[in-house]
N, C-alpha and C positions, 0 to 999 in steps of 0.2 A: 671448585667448591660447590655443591649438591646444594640442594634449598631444604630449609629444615621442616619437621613435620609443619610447626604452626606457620608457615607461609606456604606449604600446601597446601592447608586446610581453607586459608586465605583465598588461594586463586580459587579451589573450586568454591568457597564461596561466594566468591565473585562472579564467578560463571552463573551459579545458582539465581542470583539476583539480577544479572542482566537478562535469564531467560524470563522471571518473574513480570508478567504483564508483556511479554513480548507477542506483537501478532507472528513472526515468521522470521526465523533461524534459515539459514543457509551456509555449507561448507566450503571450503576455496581450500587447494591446492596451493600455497602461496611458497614454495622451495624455490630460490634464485632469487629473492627479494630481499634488497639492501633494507635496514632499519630504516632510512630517509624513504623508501618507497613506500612501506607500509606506513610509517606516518605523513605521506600524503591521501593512505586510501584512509585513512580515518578522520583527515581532514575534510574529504569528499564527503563521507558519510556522515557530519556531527547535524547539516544544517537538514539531513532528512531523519534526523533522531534514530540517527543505526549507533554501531558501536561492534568495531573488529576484536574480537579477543584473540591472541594466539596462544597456547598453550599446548603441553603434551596430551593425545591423546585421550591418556588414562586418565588426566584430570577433567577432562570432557563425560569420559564415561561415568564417571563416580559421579559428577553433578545432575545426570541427568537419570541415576539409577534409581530406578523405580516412580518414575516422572512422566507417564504415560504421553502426555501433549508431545514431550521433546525426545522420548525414547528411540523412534524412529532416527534421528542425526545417525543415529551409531552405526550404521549401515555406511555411511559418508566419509567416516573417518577410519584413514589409513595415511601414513607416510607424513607430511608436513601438512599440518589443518590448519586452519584458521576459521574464527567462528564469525560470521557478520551477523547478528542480532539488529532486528528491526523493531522498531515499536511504534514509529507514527507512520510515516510516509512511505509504504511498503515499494511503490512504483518509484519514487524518487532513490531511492536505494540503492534497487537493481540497476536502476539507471546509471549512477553515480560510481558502481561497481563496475559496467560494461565500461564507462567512458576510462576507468580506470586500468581495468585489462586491455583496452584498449591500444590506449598510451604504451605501458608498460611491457604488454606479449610475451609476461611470466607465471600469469597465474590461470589456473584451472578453474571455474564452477563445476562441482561435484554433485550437487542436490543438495535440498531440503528440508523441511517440516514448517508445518502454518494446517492448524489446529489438531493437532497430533498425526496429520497422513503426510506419509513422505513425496517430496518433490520431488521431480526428473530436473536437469539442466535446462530442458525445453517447457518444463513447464512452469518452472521461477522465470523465464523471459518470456512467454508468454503473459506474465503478469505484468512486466513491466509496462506492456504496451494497451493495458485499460487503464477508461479513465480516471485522472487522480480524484480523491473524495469532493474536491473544489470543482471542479470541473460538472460533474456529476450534480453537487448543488445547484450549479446556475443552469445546468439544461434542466434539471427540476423546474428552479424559475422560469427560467422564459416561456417550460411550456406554460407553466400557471398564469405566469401573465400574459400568454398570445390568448388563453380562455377567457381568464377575467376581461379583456378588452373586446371581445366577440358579445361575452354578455353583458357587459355595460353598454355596447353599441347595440344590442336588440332590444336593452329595457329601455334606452333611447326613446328608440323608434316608435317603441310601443305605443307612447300618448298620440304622435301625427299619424298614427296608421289608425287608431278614434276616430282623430278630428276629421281626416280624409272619408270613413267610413259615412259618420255622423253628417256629412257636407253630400255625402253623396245619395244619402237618403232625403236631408231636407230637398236636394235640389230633384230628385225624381218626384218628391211628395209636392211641390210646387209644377213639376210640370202637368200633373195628373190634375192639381187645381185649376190649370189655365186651360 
């Protein structure tokens, strides 16, 4: 039994709105995958804020027609797609998707999109492997604070490198006296 128009209209509008706000789309080849497979790679993906959509094709194409940011996908989709949609933790994703494929040894990465230009295979795992946004904050930090502790140690110094100054002048100025 076929899916009727208004639960077509349903998925791609669902598709519509998981690309809304997403930083990076990516396609998977997922054919030979038990339903219990794929609901453990979207278990992988919930706690790095992804979300696996599968759906036909054409329901891919219509969501993304005339969508410039996501228009590119459509190059990626042929045969069994599945959509990984990312929206926080783009590295944690890919991540969660490699350990996935991993395991499993049934699905493809296809390529891309992350800010309308299409991805390579090589170039979504090239992303996996910079640093996460947190990561990033704290070497921020540390450098600021390996600074700030350099110039709170030189404004230190400042007053005894005075008093040294000032001691070194009275004491030349008393020897000139004797």
């Amino acid at each position: 039994m076929g899916r009727t128009k208004e639960s077509k209209a349903e998925v791609v509008a669902e598709i519509k709105e998981l690309l809304n706000g997403s930083q990076l789309a990516f396609v998977i080849d997922y054919q030979g995958l038990s339903v219990a497979e794929i609901t453990d790679l979207r278990r992988r993906l919930i706690p790095t804020g992804s979300y696996c959509k599968v759906a036909k094709n054409t329901f891919f194409r219509i969501a993304i027609d005339g969508n410039q940011d996501w228009q590119p996908v459509e190059e990626f989709l042929k045969g069994s797609s599945a959509l990984l949609v990312v929206k926080e933790d783009i590295g944690g994703a890919i991540k969660a998707y490699k350990a996935f494929q991993k395991d499993s040894k049934k699905t493809e990465l296809r390529g891309g999109v992350m800010d309308g230009r299409p991805l390579t295979k090589d170039q979504i795992e090239a992303i996996a492997n910079l640093p996460s946004k947190e990561q990033l904050m704290a070497q921020i930090a540390g450098s600021i604070n390996a600074v700030a502790g350099k110039v709170a140690i030189g404004i230190n110094q400042v007053p005894s490198s005075i008093a040294r100054g000032l001691n070194a002048y009275v004491e030349k100025d008393n020897q000139s006296a004797a």
